[in-house]
C-alpha positions in Angstrom: 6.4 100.2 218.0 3.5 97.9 216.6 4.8 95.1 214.6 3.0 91.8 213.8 3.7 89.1 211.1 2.4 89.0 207.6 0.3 85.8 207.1 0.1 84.7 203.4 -3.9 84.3 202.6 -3.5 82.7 199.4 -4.4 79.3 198.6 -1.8 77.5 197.3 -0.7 73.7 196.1 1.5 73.5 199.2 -1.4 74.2 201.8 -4.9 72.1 202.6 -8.0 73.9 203.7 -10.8 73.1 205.9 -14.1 74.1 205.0 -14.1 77.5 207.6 -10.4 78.2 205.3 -8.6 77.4 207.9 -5.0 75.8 207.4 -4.9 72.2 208.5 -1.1 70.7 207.7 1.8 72.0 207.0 4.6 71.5 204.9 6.5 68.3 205.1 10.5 67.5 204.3 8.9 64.6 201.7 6.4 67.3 199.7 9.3 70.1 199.9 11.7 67.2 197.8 8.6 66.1 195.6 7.6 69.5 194.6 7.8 69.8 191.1 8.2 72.5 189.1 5.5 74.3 186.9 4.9 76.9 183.9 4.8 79.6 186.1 6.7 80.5 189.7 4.4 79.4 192.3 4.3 79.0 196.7 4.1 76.5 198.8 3.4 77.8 202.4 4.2 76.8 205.5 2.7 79.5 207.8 3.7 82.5 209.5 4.6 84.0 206.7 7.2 81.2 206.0 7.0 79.9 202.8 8.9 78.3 199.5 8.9 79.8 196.3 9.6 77.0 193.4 10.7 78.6 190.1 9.7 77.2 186.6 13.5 76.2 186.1 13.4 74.1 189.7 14.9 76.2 192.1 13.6 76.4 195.3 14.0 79.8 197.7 13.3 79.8 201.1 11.4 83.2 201.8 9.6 84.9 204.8 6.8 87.8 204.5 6.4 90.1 207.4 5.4 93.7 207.8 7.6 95.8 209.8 6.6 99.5 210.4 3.2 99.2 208.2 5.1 98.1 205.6 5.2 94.0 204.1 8.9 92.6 203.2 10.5 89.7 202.3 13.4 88.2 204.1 15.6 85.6 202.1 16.0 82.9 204.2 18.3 80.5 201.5 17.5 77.8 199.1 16.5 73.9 199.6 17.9 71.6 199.9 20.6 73.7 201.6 18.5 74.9 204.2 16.1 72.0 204.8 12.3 72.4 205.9 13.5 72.2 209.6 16.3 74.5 209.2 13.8 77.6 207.3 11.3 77.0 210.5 14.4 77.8 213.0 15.5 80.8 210.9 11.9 82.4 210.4 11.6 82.4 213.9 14.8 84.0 215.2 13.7 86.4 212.7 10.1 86.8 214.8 12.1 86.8 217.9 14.1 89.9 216.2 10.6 91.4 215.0 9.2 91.1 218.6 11.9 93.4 219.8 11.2 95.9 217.1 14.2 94.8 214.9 13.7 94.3 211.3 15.4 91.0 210.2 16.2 91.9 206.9 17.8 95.1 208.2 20.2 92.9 211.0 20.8 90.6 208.4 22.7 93.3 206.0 24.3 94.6 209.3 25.6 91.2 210.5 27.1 91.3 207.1 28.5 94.9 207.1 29.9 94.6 210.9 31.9 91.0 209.3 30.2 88.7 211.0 31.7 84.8 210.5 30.9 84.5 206.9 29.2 80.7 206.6 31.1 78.4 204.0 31.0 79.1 200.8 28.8 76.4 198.4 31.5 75.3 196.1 30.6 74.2 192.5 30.3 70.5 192.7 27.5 71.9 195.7 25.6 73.2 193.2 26.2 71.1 190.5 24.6 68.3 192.9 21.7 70.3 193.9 21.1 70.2 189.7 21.6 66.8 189.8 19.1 66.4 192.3 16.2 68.7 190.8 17.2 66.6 187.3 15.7 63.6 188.6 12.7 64.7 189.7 11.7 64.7 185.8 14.8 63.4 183.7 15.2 59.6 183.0 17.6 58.0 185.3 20.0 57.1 182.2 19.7 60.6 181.3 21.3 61.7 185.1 23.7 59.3 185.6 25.1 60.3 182.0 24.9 64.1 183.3 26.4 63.5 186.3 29.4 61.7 185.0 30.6 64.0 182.1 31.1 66.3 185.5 32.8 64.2 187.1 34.9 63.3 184.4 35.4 67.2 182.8 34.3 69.5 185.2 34.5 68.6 189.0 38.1 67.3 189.0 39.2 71.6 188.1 36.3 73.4 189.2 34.8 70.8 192.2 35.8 71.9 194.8 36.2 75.9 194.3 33.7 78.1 195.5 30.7 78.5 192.7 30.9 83.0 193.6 34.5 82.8 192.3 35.2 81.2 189.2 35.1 83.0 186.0 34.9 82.7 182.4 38.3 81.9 181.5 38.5 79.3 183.9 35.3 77.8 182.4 36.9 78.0 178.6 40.1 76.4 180.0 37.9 73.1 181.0 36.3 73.2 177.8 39.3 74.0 175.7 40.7 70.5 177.1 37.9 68.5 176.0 37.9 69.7 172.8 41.7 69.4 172.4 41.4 65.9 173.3 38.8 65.3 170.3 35.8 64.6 172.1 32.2 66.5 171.5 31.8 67.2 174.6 32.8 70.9 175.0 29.7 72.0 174.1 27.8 69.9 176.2 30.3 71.0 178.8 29.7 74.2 178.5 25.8 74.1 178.8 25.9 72.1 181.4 28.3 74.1 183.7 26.0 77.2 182.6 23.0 75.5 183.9 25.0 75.3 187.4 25.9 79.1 187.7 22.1 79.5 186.7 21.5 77.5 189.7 23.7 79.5 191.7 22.0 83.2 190.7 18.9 81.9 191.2 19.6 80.4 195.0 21.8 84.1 195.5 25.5 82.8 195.5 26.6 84.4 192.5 25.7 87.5 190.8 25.3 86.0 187.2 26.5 83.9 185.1 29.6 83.5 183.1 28.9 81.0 180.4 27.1 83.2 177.9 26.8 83.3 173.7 30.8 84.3 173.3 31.5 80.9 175.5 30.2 78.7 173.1 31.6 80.7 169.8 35.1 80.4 171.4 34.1 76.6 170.6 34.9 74.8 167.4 31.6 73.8 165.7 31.1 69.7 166.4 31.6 68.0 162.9 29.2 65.3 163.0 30.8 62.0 162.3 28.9 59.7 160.4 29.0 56.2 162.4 31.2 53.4 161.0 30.2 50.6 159.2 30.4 47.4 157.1 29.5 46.7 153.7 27.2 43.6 153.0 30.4 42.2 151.2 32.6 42.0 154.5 29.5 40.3 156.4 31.3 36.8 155.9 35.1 37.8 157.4 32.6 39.5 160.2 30.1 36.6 161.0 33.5 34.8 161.3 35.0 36.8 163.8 31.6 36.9 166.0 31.6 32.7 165.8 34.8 33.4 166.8 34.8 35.5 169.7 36.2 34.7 173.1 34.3 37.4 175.6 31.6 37.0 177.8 28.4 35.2 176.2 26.2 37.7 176.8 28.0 40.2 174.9 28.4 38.4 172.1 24.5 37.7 172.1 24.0 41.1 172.2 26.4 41.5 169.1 24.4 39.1 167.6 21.1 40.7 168.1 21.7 44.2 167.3 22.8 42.4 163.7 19.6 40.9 163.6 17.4 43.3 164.9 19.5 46.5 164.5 18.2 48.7 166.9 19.9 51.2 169.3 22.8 50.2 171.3 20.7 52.0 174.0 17.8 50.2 173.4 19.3 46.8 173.3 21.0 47.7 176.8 18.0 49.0 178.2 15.8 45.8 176.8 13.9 44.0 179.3 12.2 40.6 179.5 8.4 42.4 180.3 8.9 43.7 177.2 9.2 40.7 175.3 6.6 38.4 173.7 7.9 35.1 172.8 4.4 33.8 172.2 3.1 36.9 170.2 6.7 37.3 168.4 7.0 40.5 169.4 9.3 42.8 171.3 8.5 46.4 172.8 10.4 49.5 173.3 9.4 52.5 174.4 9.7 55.1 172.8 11.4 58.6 174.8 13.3 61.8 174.1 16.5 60.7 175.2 16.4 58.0 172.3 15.2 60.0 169.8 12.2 58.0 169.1 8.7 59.6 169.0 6.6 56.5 168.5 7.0 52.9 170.4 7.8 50.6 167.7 6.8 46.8 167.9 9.7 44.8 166.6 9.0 40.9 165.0 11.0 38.3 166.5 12.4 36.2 163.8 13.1 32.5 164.4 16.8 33.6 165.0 16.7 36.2 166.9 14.1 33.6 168.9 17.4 31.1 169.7 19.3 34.3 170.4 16.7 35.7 173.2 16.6 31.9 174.4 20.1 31.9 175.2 20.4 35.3 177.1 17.6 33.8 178.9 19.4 30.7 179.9 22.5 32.7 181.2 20.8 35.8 182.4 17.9 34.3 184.1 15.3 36.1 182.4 14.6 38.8 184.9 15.4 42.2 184.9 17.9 43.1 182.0 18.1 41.0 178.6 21.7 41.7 178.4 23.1 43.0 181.9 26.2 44.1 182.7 28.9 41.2 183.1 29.7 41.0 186.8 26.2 42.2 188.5 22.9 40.9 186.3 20.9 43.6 188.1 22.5 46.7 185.9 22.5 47.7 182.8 25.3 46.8 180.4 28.1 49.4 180.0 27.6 51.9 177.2 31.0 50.6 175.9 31.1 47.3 176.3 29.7 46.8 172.1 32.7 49.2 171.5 35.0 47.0 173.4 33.9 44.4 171.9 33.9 45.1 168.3 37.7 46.6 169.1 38.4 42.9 170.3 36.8 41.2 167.0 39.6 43.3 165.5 36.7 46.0 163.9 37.6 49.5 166.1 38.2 51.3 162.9 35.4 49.5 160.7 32.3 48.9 163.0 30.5 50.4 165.4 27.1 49.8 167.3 25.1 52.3 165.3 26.9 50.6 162.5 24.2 47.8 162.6 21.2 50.2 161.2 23.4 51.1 158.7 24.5 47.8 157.2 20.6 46.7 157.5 19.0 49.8 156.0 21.0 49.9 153.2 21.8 46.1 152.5 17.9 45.2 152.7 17.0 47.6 150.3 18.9 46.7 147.5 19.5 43.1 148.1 16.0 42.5 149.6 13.8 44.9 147.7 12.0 46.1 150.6 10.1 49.5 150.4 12.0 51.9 152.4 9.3 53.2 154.6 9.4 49.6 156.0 12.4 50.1 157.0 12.4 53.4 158.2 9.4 52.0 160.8 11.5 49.0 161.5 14.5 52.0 162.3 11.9 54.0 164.5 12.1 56.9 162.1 9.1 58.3 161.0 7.6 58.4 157.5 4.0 60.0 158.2 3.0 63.6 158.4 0.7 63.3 161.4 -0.3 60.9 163.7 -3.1 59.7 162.8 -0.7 58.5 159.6 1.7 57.4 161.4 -0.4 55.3 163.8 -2.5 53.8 160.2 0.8 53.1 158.6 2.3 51.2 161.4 -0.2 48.6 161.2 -0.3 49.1 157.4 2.7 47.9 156.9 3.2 45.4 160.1 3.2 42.1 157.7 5.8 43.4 155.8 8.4 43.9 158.7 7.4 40.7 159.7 8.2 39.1 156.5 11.4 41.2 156.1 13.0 40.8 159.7 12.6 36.7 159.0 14.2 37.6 155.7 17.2 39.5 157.1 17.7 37.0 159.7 17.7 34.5 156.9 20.0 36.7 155.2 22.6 36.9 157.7 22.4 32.8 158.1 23.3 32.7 154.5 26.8 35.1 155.5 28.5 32.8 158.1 31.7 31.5 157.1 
């Protein structure tokens, strides 16, 4: 019986040529982990026939070509990172060793199956789920994946961790989502999605047949009511300015408190703040802009002769490296996404203020005590008010003495409310 090995002669990101088009390296366990996903499925090879297909939602499949009786197959090998680099090489060739004895590997592998062979373990969901994680990122923001990671580790992995991925089904799916949403919180949505982008994970890399979060999963859901975020009027500034002079918790939260005020930005943004992105000669501060904050532009904020004594003070306690305002116990990490919450729950305001609360007070108290035009402060909020960008970029700097003149004006204004 003649049989001899497929080689793969297409060029492909995963390979480097010589002149003669001959293959001169390999694959490597570092480019395997760095391949990122495209468009369109594509190959990285490895030779022999060995080679890794990288779909356009980030799975990666392990996959040998051979031919076998004049005719070219594939044999599934598994899925990275499961089966490492190393690990694909030692299954591709027991499978040549097979095809050197005129067995077909594909063929032994279905009888190993049918004759119950030792089964290997079964990937449980959390597996999965971490393999997600990992492909997530390779081109999510690290906020975004830590955020990810922990509404599963909160919702999901504590019911569904630690059970094989091939064996849980819809109902128990709804039952995890039926408790979030019991308990009042948005998340059972999110839940939802997120637990159907593991079992897509786990169809795609062959360890489940499909996948059982679907349409009907999320219309079992109650619709989300968006909440509109509390806050304060301009005629409760006073009592609140009194309770922030009055505050007991650590400095650097109440610094923070007292810049959102002044600057009202995003409690993200403020937490994610960092001293290269502030000018204390120029007066300005910079924040990117990026999807998971909602912002489409990178808006320049004026630093106000306030908010100037404010930044000073982080700077004395904070050292001004890394963070602006860092998290309480280790300066080189971001500030908890609760501790404003906390906070204002400790001034006594749980009910009446939140962080978001801070655009809302200024948006609406600068327009009809200050008189400012409200596309200036819909630039100062990061909202848009152009039709294009060529507008948006014009009417940025169109406007840019007027936010300067209105942020020293709100700062003034909020001088004027201390008790």
């Amino acid at each position: 019986m003649w049989v001899w090995l497929w080689v793969s002669s297409f060029l492909d990101v995963g390979i480097q040529m010589a002149g003669n088009g001959k293959t001169t390296s390999k694959l490597t366990a570092l480019g395997v982990g760095r391949a990122i996903p495209a468009s369109s499925q594509f190959k990285l090879f490895d030779g022999g026939g060995l080679h890794l297909v990288v779909t356009p939602s980030g799975g990666k499949l392990w996959r040998l070509a051979y031919r076998f009786q004049g005719k070219e197959k594939t044999l599934s090998i598994g899925a990275y990172p499961v089966i490492t680099l190393a690990e694909a090489r030692e299954r591709a060739h027991d499978a040549k060793r097979l095809l050197s004895n005129g067995v077909d590997p594909s063929s032994f592998k279905k009888a190993e199956k049918i004759a119950g062979a030792p089964a290997p373990v079964l990937p449980t969901f959390k597996d999965v789920a971490l393999e997600v994680i990992a492909q997530k990122r390779l081109r999510c923001t690290e906020n975004y994946v830590d955020g990810y990671l922990r509404s599963l580790e909160i919702h999901l992995f504590p019911a569904l961790g630690d059970r094989p991925v091939r064996e849980l089904g819809a109902l128990e799916i709804m039952k995890v989502c039926k408790q979030a949403e019991a308990a009042g919180q948005y998340m059972a949505h999110k839940l939802a999605q997120r637990a159907g982008e593991v079992f897509d994970h786990a169809v795609l890399t062959e360890r489940r047949e499909s996948n059982p979060v679907n349409k009907a999963t999320h219309k079992a859901l109650s619709r989300h009511q968006q909440k509109s975020f509390a806050a304060i009027t301009a005629a409760e500034l006073p009592d609140f300015m009194t309770a922030l002079r009055d505050y007991r918790g650590f400095p650097l939260t109440k610094l923070m408190i007292e810049f959102l005020l002044h600057v009202f930005v995003r409690t993200m943004e403020a937490r994610r703040l960092e001293w290269p992105m502030i000018d204390m000669q120029k007066r300005i501060i910079t924040i990117p802009g990026g999807r998971e904050l909602n912002r489409k532009n990178v808006p320049l904020i004026p630093i106000s002769d306030q908010v100037a004594v404010i930044l000073e003070k982080a700077k004395a306690i904070a050292g001004g490296h890394g963070y602006v305002f860092p998290m309480f116990r280790d300066h080189s990490r971001m500030a908890s996404e609760n501790v404003i919450t906390a906070a204002l729950s400790g001034m006594g305001y749980h009910e009446q203020m939140t962080g978001h609360g801070f655009r809302s007070l200024a948006r609406t108290t600068i327009q009809e005590a200050g008189g400012f035009h409200g596309d200036v402060i819909e630039l100062q909020l990061g909202h848009s008010v152009a039709r294009n960008d060529v507008e948006a970029a014009y009417k940025r700097v169109e406007y840019w003495s007027e936010r300067v003149r209105m942020m020293q004006w709100w700062s003034n204004y909020l001088h004027d409310q201390r008790g």
